[in-house]
N, C-alpha and C positions, 0 to 999 in steps of 0.2 A: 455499276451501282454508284451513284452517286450520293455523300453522308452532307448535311443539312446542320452545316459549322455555328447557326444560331442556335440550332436547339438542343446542345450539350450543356447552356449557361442557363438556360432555361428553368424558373422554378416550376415544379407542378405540387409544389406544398406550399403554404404559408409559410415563412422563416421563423414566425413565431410559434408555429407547430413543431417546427427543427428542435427550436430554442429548450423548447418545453419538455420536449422527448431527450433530448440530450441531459438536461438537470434531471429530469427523472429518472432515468439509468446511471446517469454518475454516481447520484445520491446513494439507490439501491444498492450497486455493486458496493461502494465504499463502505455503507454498513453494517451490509453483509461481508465485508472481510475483515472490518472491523470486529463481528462479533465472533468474528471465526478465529481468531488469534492472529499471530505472527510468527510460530514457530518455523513454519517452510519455507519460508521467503529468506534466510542467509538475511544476508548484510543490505538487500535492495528494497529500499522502503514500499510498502502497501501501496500508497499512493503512486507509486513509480509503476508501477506493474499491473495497479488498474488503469491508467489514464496509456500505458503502452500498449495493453491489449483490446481497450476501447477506438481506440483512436488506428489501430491497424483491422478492425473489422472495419469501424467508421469510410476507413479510406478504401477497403477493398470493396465495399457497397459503394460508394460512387463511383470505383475505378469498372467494376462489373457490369454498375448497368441494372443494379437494385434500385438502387436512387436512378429518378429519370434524368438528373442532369449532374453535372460535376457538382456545380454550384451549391444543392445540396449538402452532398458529402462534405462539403468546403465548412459551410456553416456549422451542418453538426462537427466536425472536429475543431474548428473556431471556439467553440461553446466548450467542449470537451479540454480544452487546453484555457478556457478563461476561468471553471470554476479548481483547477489545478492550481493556477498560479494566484487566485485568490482565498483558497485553504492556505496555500503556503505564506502568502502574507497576511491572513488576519491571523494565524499560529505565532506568529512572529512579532506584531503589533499590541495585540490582544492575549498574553498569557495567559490568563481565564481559556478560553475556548482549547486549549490546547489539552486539555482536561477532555475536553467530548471528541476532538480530530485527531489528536494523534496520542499513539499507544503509551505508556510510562513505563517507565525502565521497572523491572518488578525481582526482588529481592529472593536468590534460587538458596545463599547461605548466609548466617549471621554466625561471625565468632566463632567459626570453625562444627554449627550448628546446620543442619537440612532444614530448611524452611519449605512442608512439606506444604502449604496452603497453597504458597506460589505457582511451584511443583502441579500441584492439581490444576491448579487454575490453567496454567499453557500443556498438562498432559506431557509432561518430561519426565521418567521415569529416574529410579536413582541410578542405573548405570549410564544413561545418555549423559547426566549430571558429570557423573564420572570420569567419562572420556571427553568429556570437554573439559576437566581441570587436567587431563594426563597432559591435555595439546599445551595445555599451558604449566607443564613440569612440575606439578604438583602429582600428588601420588597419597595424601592424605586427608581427609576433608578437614581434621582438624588444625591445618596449616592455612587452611583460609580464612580472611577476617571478614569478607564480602564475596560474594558471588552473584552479579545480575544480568538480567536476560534485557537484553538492552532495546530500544524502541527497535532497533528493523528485524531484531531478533537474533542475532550474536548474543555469545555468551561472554562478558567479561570478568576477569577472577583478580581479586584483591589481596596475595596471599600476604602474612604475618611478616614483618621486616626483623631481619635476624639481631 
């Protein structure tokens, strides 16, 4: 059997169909995790975790043999790693936007108070609350000055200085 080393580089899509299909799945998934919260995701940003597990189908469709050539595959993850690294710099450039791309640290207690709106809003109940002030040696709510649930979704705790 002889394999045909030209035509693994080979497009059989337009790049700008690549292009197109790649922003349009970026988009989707990010909004959609966007609107789904941050709670599951630990300390490893949204963005890190879509663009890892986009970009590892991306590759095992051209390493497979879905995509009819590598060069494909190459493109859409090209795209998929270009609108990453330009979220992360107009977040950065552009403060404004940072308001619609990425999550804001969101307020779980005030003054030794449950801020149950927060609470509702990311679905934390008051014992999760809880044992995340035990990790952090606290044992009283009203020993905390701040409590917030931070953008990758850790909990950080403010307590009262003695």
């Amino acid at each position: 059997m002889q394999t045909d080393w030209g035509s693994l580089f080979e497009l059989t899509m337009s790049p700008w169909e690549l292009i197109v299909r790649g922003t349009i799945t970026y988009w989707f998934i990010f909004a959609l995790l966007r609107l789904a919260g941050r709670r599951d995701f630990g300390s490893v940003g949204m963005a890190n975790i879509l663009l890892l597990v986009m970009i590892a189908d991306a590759a095992q469709n051209g390493m497979a043999g879905d995509y009819k050539t590598i060069t494909e595959g190459m493109i859409l993850i090209a795209t998929l790693v270009f609108w990453s690294v330009l979220v992360d710099r107009l977040c950065y450039f552009v403060p404004a936007a940072r308001v619609v791309l990425e999550a804001n640290r969101l307020c779980l207690v005030k003054d030794g108070q449950i801020q149950r709106r927060g609470m509702r809003r990311e679905y934390i109940t008051e014992d999760e609350l809880m044992a995340e002030l035990r990790k952090n040696g606290i044992d009283d709510i009203k020993k905390v000055r701040r409590a917030y649930m931070e953008e990758a979704g850790d909990i950080s705790v403010l307590p009262y200085r003695k």
